[in-house]
C-alpha positions as CSV (number, residue, x, y, z in Angstrom):
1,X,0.0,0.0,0.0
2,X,1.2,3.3,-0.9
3,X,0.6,6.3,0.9
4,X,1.0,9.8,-0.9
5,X,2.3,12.9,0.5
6,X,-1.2,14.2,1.3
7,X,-2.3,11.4,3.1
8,X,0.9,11.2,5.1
9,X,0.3,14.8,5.6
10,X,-3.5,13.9,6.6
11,X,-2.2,10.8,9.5
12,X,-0.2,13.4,11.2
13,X,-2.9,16.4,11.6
14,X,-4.5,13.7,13.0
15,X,-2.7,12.2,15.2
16,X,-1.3,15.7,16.2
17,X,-5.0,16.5,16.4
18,X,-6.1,13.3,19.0
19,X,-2.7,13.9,21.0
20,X,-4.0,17.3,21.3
21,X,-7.6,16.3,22.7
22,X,-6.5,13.5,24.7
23,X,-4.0,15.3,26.8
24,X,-6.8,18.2,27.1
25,X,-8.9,15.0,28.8
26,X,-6.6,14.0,30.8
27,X,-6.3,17.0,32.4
28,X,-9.5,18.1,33.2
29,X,-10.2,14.6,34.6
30,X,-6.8,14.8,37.0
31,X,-8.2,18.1,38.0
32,X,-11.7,16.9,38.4
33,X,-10.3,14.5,40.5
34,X,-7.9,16.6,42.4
35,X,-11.4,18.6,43.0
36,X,-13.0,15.7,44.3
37,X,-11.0,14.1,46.7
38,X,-10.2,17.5,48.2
């Protein structure tokens, strides 16, 4: 399977993109957490 440039270019926006949101998740639920246990 061959990938083009565009498509390459498409996998990493969205893996950049999901890294991005999941670290953003993460962090609200430590703090919501933190928030909790308090």
């Amino acid at each position: 399977m061959i990938i083009g440039k565009e498509n390459k270019k498409m996998l990493f926006f969205i893996k950049y993109f999901l890294e991005i949101s999941l670290s953003k998740i993460w962090k609200s639920v430590k703090d919501h957490n933190k928030k909790q246990a308090a």
